[in-house]
C-alpha positions as CSV (number, residue, x, y, z in Angstrom):
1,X,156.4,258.9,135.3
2,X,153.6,259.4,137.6
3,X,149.5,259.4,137.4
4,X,147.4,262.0,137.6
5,X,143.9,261.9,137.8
6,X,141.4,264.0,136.5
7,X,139.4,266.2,138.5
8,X,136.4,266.9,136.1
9,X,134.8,263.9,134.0
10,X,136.2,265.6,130.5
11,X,140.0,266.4,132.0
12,X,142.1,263.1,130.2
13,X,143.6,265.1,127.8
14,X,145.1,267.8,130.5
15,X,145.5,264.9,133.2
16,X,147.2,262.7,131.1
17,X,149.4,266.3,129.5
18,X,150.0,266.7,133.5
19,X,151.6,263.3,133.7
20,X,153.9,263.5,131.1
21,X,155.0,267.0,131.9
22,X,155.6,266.0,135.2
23,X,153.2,268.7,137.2
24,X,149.7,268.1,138.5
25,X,146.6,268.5,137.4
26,X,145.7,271.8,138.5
27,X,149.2,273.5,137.0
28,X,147.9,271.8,133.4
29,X,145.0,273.2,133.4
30,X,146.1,276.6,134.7
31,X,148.0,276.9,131.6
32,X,145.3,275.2,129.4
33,X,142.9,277.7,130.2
34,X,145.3,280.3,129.4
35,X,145.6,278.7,125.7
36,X,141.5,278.6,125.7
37,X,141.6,274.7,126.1
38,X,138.6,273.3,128.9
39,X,137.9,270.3,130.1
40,X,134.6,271.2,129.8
41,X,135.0,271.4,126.0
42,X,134.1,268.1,124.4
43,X,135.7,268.5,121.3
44,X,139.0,267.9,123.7
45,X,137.3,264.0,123.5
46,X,137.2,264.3,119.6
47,X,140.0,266.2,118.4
48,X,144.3,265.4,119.2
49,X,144.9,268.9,118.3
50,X,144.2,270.3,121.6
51,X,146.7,267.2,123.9
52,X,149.3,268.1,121.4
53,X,149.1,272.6,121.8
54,X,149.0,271.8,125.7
55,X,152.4,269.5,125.4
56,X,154.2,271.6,123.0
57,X,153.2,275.0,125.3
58,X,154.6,272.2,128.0
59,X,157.6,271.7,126.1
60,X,156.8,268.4,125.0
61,X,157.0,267.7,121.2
62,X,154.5,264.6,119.8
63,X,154.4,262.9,116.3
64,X,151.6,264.9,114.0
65,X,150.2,261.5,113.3
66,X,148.1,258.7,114.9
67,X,149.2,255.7,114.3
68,X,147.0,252.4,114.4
69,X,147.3,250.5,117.7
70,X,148.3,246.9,117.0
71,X,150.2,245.5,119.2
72,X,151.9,246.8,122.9
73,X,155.6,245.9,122.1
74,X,155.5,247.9,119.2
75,X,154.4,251.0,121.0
76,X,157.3,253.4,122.0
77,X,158.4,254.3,125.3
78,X,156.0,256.9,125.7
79,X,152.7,257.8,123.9
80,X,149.5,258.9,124.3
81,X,146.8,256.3,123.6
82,X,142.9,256.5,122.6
83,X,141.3,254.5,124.6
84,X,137.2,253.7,124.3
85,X,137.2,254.8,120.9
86,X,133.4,254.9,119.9
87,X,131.2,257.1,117.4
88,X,128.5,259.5,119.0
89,X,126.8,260.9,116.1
90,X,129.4,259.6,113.6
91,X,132.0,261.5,115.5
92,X,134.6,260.1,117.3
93,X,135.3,260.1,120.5
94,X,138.0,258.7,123.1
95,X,139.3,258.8,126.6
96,X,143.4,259.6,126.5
97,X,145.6,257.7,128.6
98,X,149.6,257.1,128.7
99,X,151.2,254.3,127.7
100,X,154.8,254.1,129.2
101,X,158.2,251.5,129.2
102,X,160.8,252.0,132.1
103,X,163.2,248.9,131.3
104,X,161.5,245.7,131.5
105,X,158.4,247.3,132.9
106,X,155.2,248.6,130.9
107,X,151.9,250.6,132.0
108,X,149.4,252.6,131.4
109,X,148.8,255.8,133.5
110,X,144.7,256.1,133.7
111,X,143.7,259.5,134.8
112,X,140.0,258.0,136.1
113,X,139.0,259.3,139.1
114,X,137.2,256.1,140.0
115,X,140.0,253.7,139.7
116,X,141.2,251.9,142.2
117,X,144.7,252.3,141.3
118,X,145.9,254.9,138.0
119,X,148.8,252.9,137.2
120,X,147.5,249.7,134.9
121,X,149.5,246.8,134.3
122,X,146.3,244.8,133.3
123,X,147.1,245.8,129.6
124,X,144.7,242.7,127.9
125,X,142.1,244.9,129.5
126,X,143.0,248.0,127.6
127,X,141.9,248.0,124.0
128,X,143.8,251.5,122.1
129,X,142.7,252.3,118.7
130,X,145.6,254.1,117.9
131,X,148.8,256.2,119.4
132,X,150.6,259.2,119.1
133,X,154.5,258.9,119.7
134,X,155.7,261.6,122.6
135,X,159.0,262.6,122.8
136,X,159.5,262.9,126.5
């Protein structure tokens, strides 16, 4: 699986959609707008419901649940993860990424812009406060 990177500050959820399905960024989004999901839309931060219309439109199917992060060999192969969980307000918020396991080897695929690479083996770093299984 490869990265993509978001082109607009609020574009995880379709960037990281992107990487799973295989396409870039711009084909994503394309075909989020067309389901009336926008990066620009914050609730995309706030709510899994959107990540999981995009991949099923994609062809991707995803558990209906989060589950609580607790340890990275107990992740699957591939899943989306919440990463920066925080409150604003008292509502949640969170940047997606992809957590993926090809053999022996495990990442994350980070879709920001300002990183200096999007594929992150430095998982100590990463702290996910839950996952969502995907079926790729």
């Amino acid at each position: 699986m490869k990265p993509v990177v978001q082109k607009e500050p609020t574009g995880c959820g379709i960037a990281s959609s992107a990487a799973i399905a295989g396409m870039s960024y711009d084909e994503a989004k394309k075909i989020a707008n067309g389901m009336a999901i926008y990066a620009e839309d914050r609730s995309l931060w706030s709510s899994t419901q959107y990540v999981r219309d995009l991949l099923a439109k994609l062809g991707i199917q995803t558990d209906q649940r989060e589950i609580p992060f607790e340890n990275w060999e107990s992740l699957p192969d591939c899943a989306l993860i919440s990463t920066k969980w925080h409150l604003e307000k008292g509502r949640p918020f969170w940047h997606w990424a992809v957590f993926v396991r090809e053999g022996n080897e495990q990442y994350v695929l980070d879709s920001k812009k300002s990183l200096k690479t999007n594929i992150r083996k430095d998982l100590g770093r990463i702290k996910p406060k839950w996952y969502i299984k995907v079926h790729a």
